[in-house]
N, C-alpha and C positions, 0 to 999 in steps of 0.2 A: 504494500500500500504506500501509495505516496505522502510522503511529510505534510502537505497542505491539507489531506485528507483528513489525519493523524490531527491538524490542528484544530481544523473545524470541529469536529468530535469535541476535544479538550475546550474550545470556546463555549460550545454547547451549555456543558456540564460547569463550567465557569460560571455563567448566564442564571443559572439554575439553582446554584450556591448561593450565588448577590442578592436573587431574589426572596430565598428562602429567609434569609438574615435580617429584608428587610420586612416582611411580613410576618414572621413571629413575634409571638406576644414575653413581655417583659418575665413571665413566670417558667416561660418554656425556652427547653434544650435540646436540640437534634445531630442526631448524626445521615450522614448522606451517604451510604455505599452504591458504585459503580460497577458492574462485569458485563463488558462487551468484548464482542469479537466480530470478524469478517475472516472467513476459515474455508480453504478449500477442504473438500473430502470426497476423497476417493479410494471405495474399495474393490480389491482384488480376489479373485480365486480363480485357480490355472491356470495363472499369468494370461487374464483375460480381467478385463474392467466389467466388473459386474453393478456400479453405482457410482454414480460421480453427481458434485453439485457443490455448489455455493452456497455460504450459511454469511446471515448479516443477522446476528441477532446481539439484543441485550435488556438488560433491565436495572435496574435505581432500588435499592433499598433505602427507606424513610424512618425513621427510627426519632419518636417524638417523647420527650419526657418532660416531667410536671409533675410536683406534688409527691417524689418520690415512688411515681409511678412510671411507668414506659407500655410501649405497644411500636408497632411497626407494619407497614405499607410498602409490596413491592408492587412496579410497574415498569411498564415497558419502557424500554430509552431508544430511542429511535435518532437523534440527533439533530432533531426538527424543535426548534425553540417552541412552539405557539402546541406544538401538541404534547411535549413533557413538560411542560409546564402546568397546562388544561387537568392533565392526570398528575402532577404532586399536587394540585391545589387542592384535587377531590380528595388524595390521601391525609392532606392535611386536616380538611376539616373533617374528616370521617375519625381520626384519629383524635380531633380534639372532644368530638362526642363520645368517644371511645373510655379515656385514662379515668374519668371519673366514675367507673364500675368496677375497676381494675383494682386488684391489694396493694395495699406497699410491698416494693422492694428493699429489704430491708440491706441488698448489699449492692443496691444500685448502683455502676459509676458512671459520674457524671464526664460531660466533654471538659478536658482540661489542656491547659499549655499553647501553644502557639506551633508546634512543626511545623515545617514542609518540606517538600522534595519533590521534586518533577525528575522524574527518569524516562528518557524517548529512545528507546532503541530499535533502530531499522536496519534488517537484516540484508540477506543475500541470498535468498531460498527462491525456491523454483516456480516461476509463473505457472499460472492456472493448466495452459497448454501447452508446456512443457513435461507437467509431473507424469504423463504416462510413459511417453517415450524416454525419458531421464530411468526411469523406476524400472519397465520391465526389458531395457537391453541387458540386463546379464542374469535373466532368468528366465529367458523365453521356454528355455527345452523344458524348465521344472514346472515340477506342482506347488505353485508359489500364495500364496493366500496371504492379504495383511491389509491394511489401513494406513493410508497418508493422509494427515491431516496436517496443514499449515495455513497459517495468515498471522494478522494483527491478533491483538489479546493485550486489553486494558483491563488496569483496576483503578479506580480511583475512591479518593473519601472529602469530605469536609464538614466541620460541624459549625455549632451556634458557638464555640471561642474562640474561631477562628485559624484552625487547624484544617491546611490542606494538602493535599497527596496525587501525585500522577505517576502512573507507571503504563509503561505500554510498550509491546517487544513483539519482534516478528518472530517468529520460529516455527519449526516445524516437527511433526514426529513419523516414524512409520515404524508401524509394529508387525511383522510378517512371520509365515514360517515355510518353512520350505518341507514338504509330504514326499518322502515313499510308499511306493504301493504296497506295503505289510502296513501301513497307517503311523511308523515312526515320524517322528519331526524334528527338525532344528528350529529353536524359538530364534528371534534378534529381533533388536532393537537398532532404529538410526533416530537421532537427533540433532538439534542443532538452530540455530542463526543462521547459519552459512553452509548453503549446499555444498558437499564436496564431492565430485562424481567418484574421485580415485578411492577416496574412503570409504566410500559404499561399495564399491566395485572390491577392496579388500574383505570386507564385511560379510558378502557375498560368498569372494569363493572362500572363506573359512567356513562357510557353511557346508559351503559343493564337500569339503573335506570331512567332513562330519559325518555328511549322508551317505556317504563311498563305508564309512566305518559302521553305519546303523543296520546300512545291507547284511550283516553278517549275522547269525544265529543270537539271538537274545540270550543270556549267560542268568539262570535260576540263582539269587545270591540267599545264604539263609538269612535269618535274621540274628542277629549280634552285633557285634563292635568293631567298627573298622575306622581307620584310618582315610580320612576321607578331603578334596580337593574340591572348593567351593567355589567356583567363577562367579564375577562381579555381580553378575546378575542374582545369582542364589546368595548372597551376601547381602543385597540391599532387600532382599523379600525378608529375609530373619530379622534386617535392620528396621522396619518397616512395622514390627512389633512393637517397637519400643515407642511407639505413636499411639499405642493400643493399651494404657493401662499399665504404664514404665516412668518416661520423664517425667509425668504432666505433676508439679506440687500438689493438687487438688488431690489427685488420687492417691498419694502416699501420704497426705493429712487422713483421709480416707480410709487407709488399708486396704487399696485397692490393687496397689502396685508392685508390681513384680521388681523392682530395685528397691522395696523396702529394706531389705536384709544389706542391702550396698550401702543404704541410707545410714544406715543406721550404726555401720562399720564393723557390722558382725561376718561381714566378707570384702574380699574386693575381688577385681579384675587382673587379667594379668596386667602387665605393665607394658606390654605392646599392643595392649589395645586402648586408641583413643577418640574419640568422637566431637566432635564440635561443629556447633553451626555456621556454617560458612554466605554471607550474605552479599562478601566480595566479590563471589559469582557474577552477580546480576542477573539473576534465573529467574529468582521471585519477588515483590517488593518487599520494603523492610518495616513497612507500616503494617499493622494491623487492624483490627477490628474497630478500636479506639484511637487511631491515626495516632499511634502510640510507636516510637522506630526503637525497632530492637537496633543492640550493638552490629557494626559491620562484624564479628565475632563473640563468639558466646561456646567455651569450652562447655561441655557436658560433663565425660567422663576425660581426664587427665591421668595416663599411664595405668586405668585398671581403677582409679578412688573416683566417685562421684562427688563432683567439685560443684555442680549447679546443676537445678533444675527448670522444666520451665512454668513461669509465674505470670499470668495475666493479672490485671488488676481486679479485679473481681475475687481470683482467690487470693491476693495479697489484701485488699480490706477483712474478709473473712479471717484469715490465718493471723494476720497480723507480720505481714511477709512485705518482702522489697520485691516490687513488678518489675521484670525483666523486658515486656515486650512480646510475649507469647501472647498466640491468637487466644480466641475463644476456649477452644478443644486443645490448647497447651499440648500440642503436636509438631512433631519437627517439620520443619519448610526447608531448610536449605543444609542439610544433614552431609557429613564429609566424615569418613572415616582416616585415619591417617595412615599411610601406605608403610610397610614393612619393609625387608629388606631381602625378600625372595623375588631372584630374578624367574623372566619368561621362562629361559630357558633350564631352570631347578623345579620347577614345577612339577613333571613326571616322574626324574630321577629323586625326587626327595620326597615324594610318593609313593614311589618304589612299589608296595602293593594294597589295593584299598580300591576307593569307588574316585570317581574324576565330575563331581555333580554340575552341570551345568545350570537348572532351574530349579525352582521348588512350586509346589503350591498348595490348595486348602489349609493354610496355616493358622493353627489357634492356639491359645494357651491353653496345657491339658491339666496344670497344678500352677496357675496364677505366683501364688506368694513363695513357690522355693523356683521362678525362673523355668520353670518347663513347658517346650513350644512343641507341637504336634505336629505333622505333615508329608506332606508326599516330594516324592524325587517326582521333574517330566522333564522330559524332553533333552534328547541327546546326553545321558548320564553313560559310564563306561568303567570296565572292571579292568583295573590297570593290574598287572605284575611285572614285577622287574623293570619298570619305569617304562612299560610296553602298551598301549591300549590292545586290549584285549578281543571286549566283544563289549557287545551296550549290555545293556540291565532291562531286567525289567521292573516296574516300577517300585518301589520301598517307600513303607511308609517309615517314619521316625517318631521319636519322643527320648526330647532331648533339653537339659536344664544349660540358660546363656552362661552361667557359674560355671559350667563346662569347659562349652566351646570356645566362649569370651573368656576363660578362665584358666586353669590348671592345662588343659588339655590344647591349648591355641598352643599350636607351634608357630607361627610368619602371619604375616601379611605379605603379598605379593609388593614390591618396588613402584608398580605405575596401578594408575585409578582408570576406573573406566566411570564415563556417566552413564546410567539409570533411568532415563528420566519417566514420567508423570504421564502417563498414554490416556489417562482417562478422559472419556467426552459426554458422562450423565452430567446434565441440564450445562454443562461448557465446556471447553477445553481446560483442562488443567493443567499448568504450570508448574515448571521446578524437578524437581529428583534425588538421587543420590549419589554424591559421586564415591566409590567404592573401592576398593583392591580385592583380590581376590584373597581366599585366607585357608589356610592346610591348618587339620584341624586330627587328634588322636581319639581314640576311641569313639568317634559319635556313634550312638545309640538308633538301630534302627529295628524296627520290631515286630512286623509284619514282611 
C-alpha cells in the first residue's frame, strides 16, 4: 500500500480522536482502539489456486467510563470521516444510556499519562499479481497446500488524556505444507516485510529434502525416554504455553500458574535458558490496551531465575504491583529466546541417537502447577542413530514437565534463531511471533 494511503487512514482516525475529546462530557473517560487491515489472500492446494481475494476491512473499539463504571462499543472503521463518525456518535450515546445500570469496577483503570508513538513501516512484499507466480515456481510438480496472506495491518489507540498511538507495517505470511501420497507432510512457514525469492526458494527445497526422507517406511518408536532434537518451530509451540497460565502476574497471585514453583525459588531453570521480550523487533506495537509502552526490552527469565513477570495495570492496582506494560491477557507479544551455542552442523552428530522433532501440536497442560505440557509430534519428525536420519516416526504423543526440558535435562540451544511468526486470520490478521533457536533436549518423556 502506498504511504498516502497509509496516511489518509491515520488522518481518519486523527479526525475521530479530536472529535471524541471535544464532545465528551467533563465526568467521562474513553479509550479508542483501532484494527484495520487491507490483506491479500490466497489459498492453495496442489499447487493450484483454489481462492484468492482482497480483504479491506476494520473496526474502532469505544470504551467509555464514568462513575467508576465502563462498557464498550465496536464499529466498523471504514476511513470515510462523515460515516465513523455517524457510528461512534450512536456508540456514544448508547453507551452513555448504558454505565448507569452497570456495577462499579472496583479495579477500574483509568486513561492516564501523555504517550505517543507513531511507527509506519512499508515493506517490500509481493503485489496482488505477483503472489501466485512468485509462490508456486518451485512447487509446481508437489502437492503443495498453504495460505499467503499479506498487506497493510494497523493498530492504533487514543484516549480522553491524551495518549496517542500509531502502528502500521506491511508484511506478509504463508503457511504451506508440502503432501506425499502415504499423507506425510513437511509443515513451513515464510514470513516477513521483505519478499525474498532466494529465501523461499531455500525454504522450499529443505522441504523437497525432507519429503525424499518421509518416502521411506515409518519407524514404530515405543514409548519412553529419549533424547530428543526440537526445531525452531516445535520450540516456539512449547514456548507458546507460557502465554497460557505461566508469565501472566495475575495468574501466579492466583495459583494459576505453572512458574509458581520458579516464582517462588523452590526451583529454577537451567542457566542457558533465557527468555525476554524483545520489542526492538518492530513486529508488534509496544502500546497496549491502555496506550501504556512496554520497555523496548523486558527480560522474563534471566539464565534459568525468573526475574519478571508480566503486569498490566489492572492487576498491578489489584496486587499492589508495578505495571510493566503487558496487554490485557498478560501474554507475551514479542517473545525471543536467547540462542545457544550449538552449531547447524552439531545438531545430528550430538544427537547421535533419539527423535529429530520438527512440529508439535494439541498442546495443553496435563499437571498445570509442577510444569507439565501434553502433546503430539506432526509433521516430518525422524529417528536418528549414529547422527544418521533414519526413517520418520510415526506420531508420539508426550507429557512432559518445562523443569525438564527448560531445566536439568536442556542440553544447547542451537547458535542462530529462526522467526515463528503469528499465521493466525480469526476476525484479523495477526501480528508478531517468536523468534526461536532450536534446542536438544535429554530424556523427554513421550508416552503413547
Amino acid at each position: 500500500m502506498k504511504i498516502e494511503e497509509v496516511s489518509t487512514l491515520e488522518f481518519s482516525f486523527n479526525q475521530l480522536l479530536e472529535t471524541l475529546l471535544v464532545k465528551k462530557l467533563e465526568n467521562e473517560q474513553f479509550t479508542v482502539k483501532l484494527s484495520s487491515e487491507r490483506s491479500q489472500f490466497t489459498r492453495f492446494n496442489q499447487a493450484k489456486v483454489r481462492q484468492t481475494g482482497f480483504v479491506a476491512d476494520g473496526w474502532i473499539e469505544l470504551t467509555l467510563m464514568t462513575d467508576q463504571r465502563s462498557s464498550f462499543r465496536q464499529f466498523p472503521f471504514t476511513g470515510n470521516w462523515e460515516k465513523d463518525w455517524q457510528s461512534a456518535y450512536q456508540a456514544l450515546q448508547e453507551l452513555r444510556g448504558e454505565l448507569p445500570l452497570l456495577p462499579v469496577d472496583p479495579y477500574l483503570v483509568l486513561p492516564s499519562g501523555n504517550n505517543t508513538s507513531r511507527e509506519t513501516h512499508i515493506g517490500n512484499i509481493l503485489p496482488a499479481e505477483a503472489v501466485v507466480t512468485n509462490v508456486l515456481e518451485q512447487v509446481r510438480e508437489l502437492d503443495f497446500t498453504g495460505i499467503y496472506a499479506g498487506g497493510l495491518v494497523i493498530r492504533a489507540y487514543g484516549d480522553s488524556s491524551g495518549q496517542k498511538h500509531w502502528f502500521a507495517t506491511d508484511s506478509f505470511t504463508l503457511d504451506y505444507s508440502l503432501f506425499i501420497s502415504s499423507g506425510q507432510a513437511v509443515k513451513g512457514t515464510f514470513a516477513g516485510s521483505n519478499w525474498d525469492q532466494e529465501a523461499y526458494s531455500v525454504k522450499i527445497s529443505e522441504g523437497k529434502q525432507q519429503l525424499k526422507l518421509l518416502a521411506n517406511r515409518a519407524k514404530e518408536v515405543p514409548k519412553g525416554q529419549y533424547k530428543t532434537y526440537f526445531a525452531p518451530a516445535a520450540v516456539a509451540d512449547l514456548l507458546s504455553m507460557l502465554s497460557w497460565g505461566a508469565v501472566s502476574e495475575a495468574d501466579i497471585q492466583q495459583g494459576n500458574s505453572a512458574l509458581a514453583i520458579l516464582s517462588r525459588q523452590d526451583k529454577q531453570l537451567s542457566p542457558k535458558f533465557s527468555l525476554r521480550e524483545n520489542f526492538q523487533l518492530g513486529l508488534v506495537p509496544r502500546f497496549n490496551q491502555l496506550g501504556e509502552m512496554a520497555a523496548p526490552e523486558l527480560s522474563i527469565i534471566d539464565k534459568g531465575i525468573l526475574v519478571n513477570t508480566l503486569v498490566n495495570s489492572r492487576t498491578a492496582k489489584e496486587y499492589q504491583k508495578i505495571a510493566n506494560g503487558a496487554n490485557s491477557s498478560e501474554t507475551l507479544r514479542a517473545p525471543e529466546v536467547i540462542p545457544g551455542n550449538l552449531t547447524y552442523e552439531q545438531i545430528l552428530p550430538s544427537l547421535d541417537t533419539g527423535l529429530y522433532v520438527s512440529n508439535l501440536h494439541y498442546l495443553n497442560w496435563s499437571d498445570r502447577p509442577t510444569g507439565r505440557i501434553t502433546g503430539m509430534t506432526r509433521y516430518a519428525c525422524f529417528w536418528i542413530e549414529n547422527g544418521e536420519i533414519v526413517a520418520p516416526i510415526e506420531n508420539l504423543r508426550f507429557d512432559e514437565s518445562l523443569y525438564c526440558f527448560w531445566g536439568e535435562n536442556l542440553i544447547d540451544f542451537t547458535n542462530i534463531q529462526e522467526f515463528i511468526p503469528e499465521v493466525g486470520t480469526y476476525e484479523s490478521r495477526q501480528l508478531g511471533g517468536s523468534l526461536v533457536p532450536g534446542m536438544l533436549v535429554n530424556d523427554f518423556t513421550y508416552t503413547l
